[in-house]
N, C-alpha and C positions, 0 to 999 in steps of 0.2 A: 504494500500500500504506500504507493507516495503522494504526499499533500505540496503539491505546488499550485500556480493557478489553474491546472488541471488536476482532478484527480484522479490518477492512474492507479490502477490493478491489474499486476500481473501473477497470473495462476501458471506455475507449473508443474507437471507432471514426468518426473523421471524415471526412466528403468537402465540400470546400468549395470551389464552381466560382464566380469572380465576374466581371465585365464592368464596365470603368470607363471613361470619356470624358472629357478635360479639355484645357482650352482654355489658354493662356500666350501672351501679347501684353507687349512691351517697347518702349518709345519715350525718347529724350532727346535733350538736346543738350549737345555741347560744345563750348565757348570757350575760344579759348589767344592772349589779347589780345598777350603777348610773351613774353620766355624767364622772365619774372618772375610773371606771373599768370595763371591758367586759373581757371574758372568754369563748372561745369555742372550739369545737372540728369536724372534719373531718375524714369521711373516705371514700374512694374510690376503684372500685374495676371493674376489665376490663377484659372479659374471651371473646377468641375463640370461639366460637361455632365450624363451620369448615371451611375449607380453601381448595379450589380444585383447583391447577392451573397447565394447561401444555403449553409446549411449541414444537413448530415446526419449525424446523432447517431446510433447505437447504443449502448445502454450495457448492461453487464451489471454488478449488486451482489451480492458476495458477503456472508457474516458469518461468522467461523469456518470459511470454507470451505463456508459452505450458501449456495445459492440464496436472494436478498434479494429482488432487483426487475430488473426486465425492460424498458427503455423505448426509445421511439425518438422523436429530436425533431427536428422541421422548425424552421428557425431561417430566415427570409426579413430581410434587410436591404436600406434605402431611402435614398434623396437624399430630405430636402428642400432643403437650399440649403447651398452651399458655394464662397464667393469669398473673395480675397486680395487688398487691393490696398496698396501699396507707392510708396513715394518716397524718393529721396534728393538732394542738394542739397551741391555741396561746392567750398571755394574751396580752391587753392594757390595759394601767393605767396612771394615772396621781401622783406625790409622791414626796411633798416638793420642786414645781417645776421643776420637770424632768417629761419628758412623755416619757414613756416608752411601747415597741414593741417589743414584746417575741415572736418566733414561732421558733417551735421543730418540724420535719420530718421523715417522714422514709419510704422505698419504697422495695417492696419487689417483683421481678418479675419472669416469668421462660417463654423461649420460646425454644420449640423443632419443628424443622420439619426434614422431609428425603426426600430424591430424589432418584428416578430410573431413570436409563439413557439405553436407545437402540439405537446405534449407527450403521447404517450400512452403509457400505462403500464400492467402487469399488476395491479399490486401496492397501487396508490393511486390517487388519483383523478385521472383526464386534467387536462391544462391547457391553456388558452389564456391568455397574457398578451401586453402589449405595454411598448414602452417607446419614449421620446424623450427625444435629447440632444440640448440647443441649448447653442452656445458661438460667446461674441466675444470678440475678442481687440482692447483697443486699447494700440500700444504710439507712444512717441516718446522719440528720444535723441539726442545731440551727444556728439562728440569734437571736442577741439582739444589739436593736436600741433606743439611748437614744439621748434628746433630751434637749435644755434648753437657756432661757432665758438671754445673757450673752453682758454685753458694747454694748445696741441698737440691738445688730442683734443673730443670733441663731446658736447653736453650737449644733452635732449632731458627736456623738462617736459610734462605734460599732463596733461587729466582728461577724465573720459569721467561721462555724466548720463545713467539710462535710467529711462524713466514709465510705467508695466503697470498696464494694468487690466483682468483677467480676468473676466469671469463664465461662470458652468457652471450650467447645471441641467438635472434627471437625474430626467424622467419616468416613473412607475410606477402606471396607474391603478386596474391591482390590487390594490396593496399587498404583492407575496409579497417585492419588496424594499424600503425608503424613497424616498420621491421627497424631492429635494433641492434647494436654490437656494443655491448658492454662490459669493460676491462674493471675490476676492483681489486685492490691490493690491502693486504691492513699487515703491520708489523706490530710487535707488542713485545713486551718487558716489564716484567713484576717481582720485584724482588719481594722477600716479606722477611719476618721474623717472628719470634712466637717464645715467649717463657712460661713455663707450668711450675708448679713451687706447693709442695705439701704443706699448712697452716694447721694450727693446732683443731681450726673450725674445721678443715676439709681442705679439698686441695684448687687452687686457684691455677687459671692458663689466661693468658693475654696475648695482643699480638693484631699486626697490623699489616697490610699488604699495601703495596705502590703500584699502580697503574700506569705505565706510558704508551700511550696509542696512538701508530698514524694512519689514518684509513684515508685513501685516494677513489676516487671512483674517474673512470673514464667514459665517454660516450662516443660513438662514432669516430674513437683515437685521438680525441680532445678531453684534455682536462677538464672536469667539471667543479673549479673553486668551493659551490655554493655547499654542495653534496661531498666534499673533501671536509673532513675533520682530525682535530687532534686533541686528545685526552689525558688529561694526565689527575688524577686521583686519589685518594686515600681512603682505604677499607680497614678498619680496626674494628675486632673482636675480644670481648673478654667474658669468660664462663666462671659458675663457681660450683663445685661436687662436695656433693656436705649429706654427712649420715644424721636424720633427726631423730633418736627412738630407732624401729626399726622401720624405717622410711629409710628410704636411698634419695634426696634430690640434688635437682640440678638448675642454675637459673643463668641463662645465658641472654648475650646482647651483641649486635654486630652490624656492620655494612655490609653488603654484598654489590655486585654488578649484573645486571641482566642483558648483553648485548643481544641487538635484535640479529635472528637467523640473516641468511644471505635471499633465502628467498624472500624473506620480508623486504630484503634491500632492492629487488629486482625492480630494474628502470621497463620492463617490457607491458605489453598491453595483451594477455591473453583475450581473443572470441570465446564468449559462452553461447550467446545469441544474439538476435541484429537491438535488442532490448539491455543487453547484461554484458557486460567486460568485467576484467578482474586484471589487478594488475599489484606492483607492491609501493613500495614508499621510499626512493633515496635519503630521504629528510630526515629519518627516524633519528631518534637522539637513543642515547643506551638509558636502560629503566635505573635507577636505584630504589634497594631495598633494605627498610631499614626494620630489621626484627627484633623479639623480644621473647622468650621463651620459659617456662617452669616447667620440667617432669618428675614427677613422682612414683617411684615403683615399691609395693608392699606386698608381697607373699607374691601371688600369681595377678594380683594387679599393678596396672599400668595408669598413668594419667598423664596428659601433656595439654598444655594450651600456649597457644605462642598469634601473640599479634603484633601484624606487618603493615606494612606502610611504603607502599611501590612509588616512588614520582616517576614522573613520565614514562607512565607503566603503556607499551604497545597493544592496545587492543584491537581484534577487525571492527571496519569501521567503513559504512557506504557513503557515496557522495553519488549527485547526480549531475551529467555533463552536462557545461556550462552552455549554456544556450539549447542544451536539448533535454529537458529536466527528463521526458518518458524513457531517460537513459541511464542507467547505472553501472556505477562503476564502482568495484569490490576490492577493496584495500587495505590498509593498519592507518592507525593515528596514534598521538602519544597524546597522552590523558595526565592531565595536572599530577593529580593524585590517586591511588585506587586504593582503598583499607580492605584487612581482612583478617577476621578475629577465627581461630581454627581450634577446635575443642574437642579432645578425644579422651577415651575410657575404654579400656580395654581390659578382658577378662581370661584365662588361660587355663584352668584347673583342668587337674588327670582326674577322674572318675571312673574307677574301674580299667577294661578295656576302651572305655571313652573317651576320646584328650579334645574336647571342643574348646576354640576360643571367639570368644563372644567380643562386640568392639559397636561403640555407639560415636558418633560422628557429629561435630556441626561445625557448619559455614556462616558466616555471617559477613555478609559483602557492608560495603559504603563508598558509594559513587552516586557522583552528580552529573546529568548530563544537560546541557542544553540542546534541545531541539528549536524547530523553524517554529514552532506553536507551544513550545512551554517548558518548564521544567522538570525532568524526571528524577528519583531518588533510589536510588537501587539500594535496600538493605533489608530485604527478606532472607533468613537464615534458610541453607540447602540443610536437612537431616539425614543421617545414613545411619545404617545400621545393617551389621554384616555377622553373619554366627558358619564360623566355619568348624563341621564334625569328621573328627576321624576316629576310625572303631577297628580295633585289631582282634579280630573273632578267634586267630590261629596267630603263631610266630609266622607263617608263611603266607597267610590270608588276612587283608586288610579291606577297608575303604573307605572314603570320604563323599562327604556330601557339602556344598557350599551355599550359604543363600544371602544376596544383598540384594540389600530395599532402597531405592534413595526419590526424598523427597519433590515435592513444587519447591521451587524458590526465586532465587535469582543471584547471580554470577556474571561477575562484568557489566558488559551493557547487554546481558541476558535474562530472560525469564525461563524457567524449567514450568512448561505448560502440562505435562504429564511423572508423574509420577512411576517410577519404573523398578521392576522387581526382576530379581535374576538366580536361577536356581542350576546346578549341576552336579552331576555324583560319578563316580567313578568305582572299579573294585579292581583289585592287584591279588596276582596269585603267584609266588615264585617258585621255583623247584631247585635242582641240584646246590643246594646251601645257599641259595637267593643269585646265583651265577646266569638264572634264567628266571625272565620275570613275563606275566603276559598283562595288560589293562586291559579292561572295556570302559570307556565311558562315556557320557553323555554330554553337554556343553548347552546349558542356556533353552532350560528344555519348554518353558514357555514362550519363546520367541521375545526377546525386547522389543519396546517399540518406542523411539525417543519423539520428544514435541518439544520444540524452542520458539522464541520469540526474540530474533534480535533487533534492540532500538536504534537508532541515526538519527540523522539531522531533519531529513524530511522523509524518511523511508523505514517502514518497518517490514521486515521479512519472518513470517512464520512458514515454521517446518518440520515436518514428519520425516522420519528416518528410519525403515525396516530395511534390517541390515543382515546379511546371512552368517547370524553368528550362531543360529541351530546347528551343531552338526554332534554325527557319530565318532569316535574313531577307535582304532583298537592298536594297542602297542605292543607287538614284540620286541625284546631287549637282551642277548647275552654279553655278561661282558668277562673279556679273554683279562686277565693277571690283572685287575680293577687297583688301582691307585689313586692319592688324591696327588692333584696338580702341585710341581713345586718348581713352577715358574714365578719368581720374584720380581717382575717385570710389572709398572705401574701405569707406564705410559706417562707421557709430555703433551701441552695442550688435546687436552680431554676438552673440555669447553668450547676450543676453536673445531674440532669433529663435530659437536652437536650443533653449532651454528653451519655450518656444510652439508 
């Protein structure tokens, strides 16, 4: 629904069946020369097989409540290439009193698909268009994490170095959206430190990281100033762990940073329909986040409640093209302020052969938005509640059963318009000393079915989502001389991967 001097409604109708195939190979080694130094190596490597997905568009336009436009659109999507390959490399050691944590990274990826589009329509003129998105990712990073013995308690220095160099570009031979080439680079340097120190009340950690970032973006092979930023920061953390009675707690307080993904950053203009685009935001500024946390553990309970406070927290966020309001365009914005108070209770007790853990949840948002016609208040708390059972009938015969409930509420610039409950069980039987094990189990046996409502400026989009998360499946599993992993390998920008 959007309120501009026209009032448009647009209803869609999606079916989107796809089929994907993908391949993941890992190999390394590791060396543990004596109790002082290990040394090892990783590699990783993740390919496509293929990828077939289409989609099925109805759409009906309204204006004022009149009959606008009538269409229906075949949307076919394609592999062409899509590999991952990965390394890691990382030494522990022990040296004069310092323990020392080396790891070097590097990620090297390429994803291509294209889309054909058949659009036929009552109202205006048919289309066929196409589109192709190629993107590589090359990244490299180091951490070194050193450690050491200093006045009672432990001091811990490091810095962490990560090297991005993205390109994207966003094929359009038509022209109905821009075809684009764009070059992003980001460099970064964060040294930190950290001191922890036993008190006679409990034991105290503090500690503070440094931010330096230079992020460039290119367009068309021209520097783009506006969309080029540099950051430089400070994130400090201090917690306190204190025994009350027989209470364990903990009260922690801290900064963090949330930079926005790459695909958030994307300067391209994807086609949904000749009505809807989708696109992302160079503009984006990085979120801060400032928390505050209590947990409490007593016998087999747990408790935690920790409130945050995001600025220029990224949320999706629709606008409508300028001079053509019946057009939307789907994107991120950064949002002054986002709150969110998080409240958990969790229950664990052994009962026989029964081990259930029972766990009650709530959300509680606080956001303001301005729209074109008023002001909205987002601060209805979401409730959950989740009781997960497991029943050992035999040493060799087991099963579980799961079930979570979560409430209406509201979440961002969201509303949760259905209440949704989720159930599955499974049973395990193993044989030759548990060397061979078989499952059956079940997955989401009532079908979910999600309903949203999200708010904009002048656009609100509500949505039904039945998703095929029903399914069977049955696991066999032997495993030949079964060991636990004693690769000591942690990995270097983790963070700069999940923005990738």
């Amino acid at each position: 629904d959007i309120k501009a001097d026209t009032i448009w409604q647009q209803r869609n109708d999606l079916k989107s069946p796809n089929r994907r195939g993908q391949l993941k190979a890992q190999a390394g080694l590791n060396y543990i020369f004596n109790d002082h130094h290990a040394l090892g190596f990783r590699i990783d490597a993740r390919k496509m097989l293929n990828f077939h997905g289409t989609t099925f568009t109805i759409s009906e336009i309204t204006a004022n409540g009149q009959p606008y436009e009538h269409s229906e659109l075949f949307n076919r999507d394609y592999l062409i290439n899509s590999c991952t390959h990965a390394a890691n490399l990382y030494y522990n050691g022990k040296v004069a009193g310092w323990t020392i944590d080396l790891n070097a990274d590097w990620q090297k990826g390429e994803e291509s698909y294209g889309s054909r589009y058949n659009e036929q329509s009552e109202s205006f003129e048919s289309r066929e268009l196409s589109s192709q998105n190629y993107i590589h990712n090359d990244l490299w990073a180091a951490k070194l994490v050193l450690e050491h013995e200093l006045f009672g308690g432990k001091l811990t220095v490091g810095a962490e170095y990560t090297h991005t160099d993205r390109k994207d570009d966003y094929i359009n031979p038509e022209g109905f959206v821009p075809t684009t080439y764009t070059v992003l680079k980001d460099r970064g340097i964060s040294p930190f430190v950290e001191y922890s120190i036993p008190l006679p009340f409990g034991q105290l950690q503090a500690g503070v990281r440094y931010e330096a970032i230079q992020f460039d973006y290119f367009s068309n092979g021209v520097h783009q100033q506006e969309q080029s930023r540099s950051f430089h920061n400070w994130f400090p953390s201090v917690s306190l762990a204190t025994q009350l009675g027989k209470v364990q707690a903990m009260l922690s307080a801290g900064v963090k940073t949330r930079r926005p993904t790459y695909h958030e950053l994307r300067g391209n203009v994807s086609y949904i329909n000749r009505f809807t685009l989708q696109t992302g935001n160079p503009y984006l500024r990085p979120s801060t986040l400032y928390d505050v946390a209590l947990q409490l553990q007593w016998k087999c309970w747990s408790f935690k409640v920790n409130y945050n406070d995001t600025r220029d927290a990224v949320l999706n966020f629709a606008t409508q093209k300028p001079g053509q309001e019946s057009v939307t365009i789907l994107g991120y914005q950064n949002f002054k302020s986002y709150k969110q108070l998080n409240v958990q209770l969790v229950a664990a007790p052994q009962i026989g052969k029964w081990r259930p853990q029972f766990g009650v949840v709530m959300l509680k948002p606080w956001l303001k938005l301005e729209t074109a016609s008023e002001t909205l208040h987002f601060n209805r708390p979401i409730f959950a509640v989740m009781c997960n059972n497991s029943f050992q009938f035999t040493p060799t015969f087991f099963g579980d059963c799961t079930l979570q409930f979560t409430s209406k509420g509201e979440q961002q610039n969201a509303r949760m318009d259905r209440a949704t409950c989720t159930v599955s069980a499974s049973l395990t039987k193993t044989f030759l000393k548990d060397r061979l094990s078989l499952k059956v189990g079940v997955s989401d046996i009532f079908r979910t079915r999600e309903s949203v409502v999200l708010f904009n400026h002048q656009m609100n989009i509500a949505q039904t989502n039945l998703y095929d998360s029903r399914h069977f499946d049955l696991t066999l599993r032997y495993s030949f001389n079964a060991t636990s992993n004693k690769y000591k390998g942690t990995g270097a920008g983790n963070a700069e991967k999940q923005r990738l």
